[in-house]
C-alpha positions, -999 to 999 in steps of 0.1 A, spaced: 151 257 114 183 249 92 215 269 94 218 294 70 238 298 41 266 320 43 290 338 14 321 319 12 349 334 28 376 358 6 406 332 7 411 292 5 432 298 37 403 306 55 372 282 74 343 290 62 311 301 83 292 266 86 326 253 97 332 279 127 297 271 139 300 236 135 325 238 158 315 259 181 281 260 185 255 229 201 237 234 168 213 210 146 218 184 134 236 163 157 229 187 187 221 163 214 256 145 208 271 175 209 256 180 243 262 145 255 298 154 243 307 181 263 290 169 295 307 141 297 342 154 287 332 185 312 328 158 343 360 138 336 381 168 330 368 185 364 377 153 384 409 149 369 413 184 377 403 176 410 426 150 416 455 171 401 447 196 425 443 175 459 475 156 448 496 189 437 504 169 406 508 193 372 510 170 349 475 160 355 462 190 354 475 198 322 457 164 312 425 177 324 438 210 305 433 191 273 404 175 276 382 201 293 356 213 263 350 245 281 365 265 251 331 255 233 309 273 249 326 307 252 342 304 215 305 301 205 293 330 231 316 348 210 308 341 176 273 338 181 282 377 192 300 382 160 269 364 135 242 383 155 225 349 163 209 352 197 194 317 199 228 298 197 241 332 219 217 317 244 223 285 243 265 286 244 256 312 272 236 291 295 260 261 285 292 280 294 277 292 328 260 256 338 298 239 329 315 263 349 290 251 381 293 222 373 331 222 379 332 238 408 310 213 425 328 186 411 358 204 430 334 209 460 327 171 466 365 162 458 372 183 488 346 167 510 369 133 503 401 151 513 409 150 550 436 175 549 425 209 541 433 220 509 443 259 511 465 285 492 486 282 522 491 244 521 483 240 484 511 250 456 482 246 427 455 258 448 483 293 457 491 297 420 458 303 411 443 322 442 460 357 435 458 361 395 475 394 380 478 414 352 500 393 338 471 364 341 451 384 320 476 399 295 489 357 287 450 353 285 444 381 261 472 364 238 460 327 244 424 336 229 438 355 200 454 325 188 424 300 199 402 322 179 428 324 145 428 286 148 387 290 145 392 312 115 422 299 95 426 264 83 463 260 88 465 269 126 441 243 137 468 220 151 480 247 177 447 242 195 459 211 220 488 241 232 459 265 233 443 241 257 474 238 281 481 273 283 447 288 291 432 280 322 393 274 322 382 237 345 412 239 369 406 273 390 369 262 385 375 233 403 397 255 428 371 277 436 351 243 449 376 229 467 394 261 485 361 265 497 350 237 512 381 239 531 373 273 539 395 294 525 372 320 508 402 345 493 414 318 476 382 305 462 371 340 447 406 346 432 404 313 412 369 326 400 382 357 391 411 342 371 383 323 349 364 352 345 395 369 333 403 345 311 367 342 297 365 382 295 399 380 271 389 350 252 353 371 242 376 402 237 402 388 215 375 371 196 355 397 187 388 418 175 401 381 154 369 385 134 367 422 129 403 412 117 389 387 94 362 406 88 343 375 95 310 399 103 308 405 64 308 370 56 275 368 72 264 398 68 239 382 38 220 363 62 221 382 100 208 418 110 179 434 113 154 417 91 176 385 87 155 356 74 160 318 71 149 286 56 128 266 81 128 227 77 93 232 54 110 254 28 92 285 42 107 317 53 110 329 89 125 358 102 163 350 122 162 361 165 195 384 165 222 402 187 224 433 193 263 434 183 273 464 192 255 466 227 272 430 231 309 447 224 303 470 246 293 451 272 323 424 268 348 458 264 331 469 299 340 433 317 376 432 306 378 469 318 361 458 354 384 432 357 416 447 349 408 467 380 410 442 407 437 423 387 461 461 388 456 461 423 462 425 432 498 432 406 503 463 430 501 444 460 523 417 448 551 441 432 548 459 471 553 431 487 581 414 468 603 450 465 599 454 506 603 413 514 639 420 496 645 452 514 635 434 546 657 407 533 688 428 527 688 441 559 684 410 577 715 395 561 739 423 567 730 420 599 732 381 605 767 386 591 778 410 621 758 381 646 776 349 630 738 335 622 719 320 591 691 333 577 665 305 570 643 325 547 616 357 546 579 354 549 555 376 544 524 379 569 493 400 568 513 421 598 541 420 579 570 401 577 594 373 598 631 369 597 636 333 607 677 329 616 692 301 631 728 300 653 742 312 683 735 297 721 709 326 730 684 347 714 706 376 694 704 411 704 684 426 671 695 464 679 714 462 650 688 453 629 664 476 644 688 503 629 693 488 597 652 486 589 654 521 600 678 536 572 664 518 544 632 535 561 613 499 567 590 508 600 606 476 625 573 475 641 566 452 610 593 430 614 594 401 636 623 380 640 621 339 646 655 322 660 653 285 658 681 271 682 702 246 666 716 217 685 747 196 677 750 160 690 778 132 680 764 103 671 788 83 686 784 95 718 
């Protein structure tokens, strides 16, 4: 079956139809290249991912930011959403999900090759991705608004590299593989949630861009109920469609469901951070009264060590037990760590 024709859009400034899905969607003719296309650019990107990970190296995973083609596939989710055209709905659907497999067994098999574990703990790419927030998903929101502006207008098509670095779609794919073959399951299903987050936003944006645009007027003459279509033969055929509005509600339901894990994992984060610096204020006025160093803060699932360093014996933490106290921190959650230090002359 060809494509159909569409109405042209209401300004020169703006693509037309048969432009957006000739960009977005793995449509005839040419469809098997477009295929080939994204596969292979799918299975480089994830292993340079991969090896940006393992190697805690950003600038190559801002390469493999670039040339992942994983913004095909959910662009044409979404305006296959938009045009009511459940066929290429389908197949950007399935394409989008099989990608997204693919990548995190890419990042699977990576790990096998890695003898060190590769954790949020251990890991700075794997930790920046393991606990995404609201924030993730607000900078998400804003990054698909402009990817899907660049699909409509003609003079914001050279923003699209940028789009590329700053949303995050192969990299906490490949995350998810690799954190868990080294076992570290909370980071592996916060990287998954951070794609699903981003995908949510980039469908949700979308859909608003064109309503915008009013995009779902410009082909309105050929998609709905009834919609028909030239097949290759000349003769007329009746178009498979979307139900849009079940669609928008169901994409309106996913950003909702996971903006609720993503507020609570913000909460956490904003908890932890204001009582690490309470912890951390009262641990310094009292290292002052000792004559020690504080070496830093960290923060542990029982709740948080002081590691100091100075003085010839273990320091009497009274002090600080009363401190904790009257900024109302319960001690019973602080531990402290004193690392002796040792001075020796060289010469000697």
């Amino acid at each position: 079956m060809t494509a159909p024709m569409y109405p042209p859009p209401p300004s020169d400034a703006l693509n037309t139809i048969e432009h957006m899905r000739d960009a977005v969607f793995f449509d005839e003719p040419g469809r098997a290249r477009r295929v080939q296309r994204f596969w292979i650019l799918l299975v480089l990107s994830s292993a340079i991912a991969a090896s940006g990970v393992v190697g805690d190296s950003t600038a190559t995973v801002i390469g493999a930011m670039i040339v992942a083609p994983m913004m095909l596939p959910i662009q044409g989710t979404m305006l296959a959403t938009v045009l009511g055209e459940r066929v290429n709905f389908g197949r950007s659907l399935f394409t989008m999900i099989a990608g997204a497999a693919a990548a995190i067994a890419i990042g699977y098999l990576v790990g096998l090759l890695v003898v060190v574990p590769q954790t949020a703990a251990t890991n700075p790419q794997i930790g920046e991705r393991a606990t995404p927030d609201l924030m993730s998903l607000f900078g998400a929101l804003a990054t698909g608004a402009v990817a899907s502006i660049a699909l409509v207008r003609k003079d914001i098509s050279d923003t699209l590299p940028g789009v590329a670095i700053a949303i995050s779609l192969v990299p906490p794919l490949v995350v998810v593989g690799v954190a868990a073959e080294s076992g570290d399951y909370a980071a592996s299903i916060g990287s998954l949630l951070l794609f699903v987050a981003n995908v949510a936003a980039i469908l949700g944006t979308g859909v608003v861009v064109m309503a915008f645009y009013r995009v779902q007027r410009w082909g309105s003459f050929p998609v709905g109920d009834g919609a028909q279509a030239k097949t290759a033969t000349g003769s007329i055929r009746p178009l498979a469609t979307v139900n849009r509005r079940r669609s928008h509600i169901t994409i309106a339901v996913l950003l909702v469901l996971i903006a609720i894990p993503l507020t609570i994992s913000t909460y956490r984060t904003v908890a932890t951070t204001m009582a690490s610096s309470d912890v951390d204020s009262a641990a310094r006025s009292w290292v002052d009264d000792e004559d020690l160093e504080v070496l830093g803060i960290a923060a542990e699932p029982t709740g948080y060590v002081v590691r100091v360093t100075g003085g010839d014996s273990m320091p009497d933490i009274s002090s600080l037990r009363s401190a904790l106290e009257a900024d109302g921190i319960d001690p019973a959650t602080v531990a402290v760590e004193w690392v002796p230090t040792t001075r020796v002359v060289v010469g000697d």
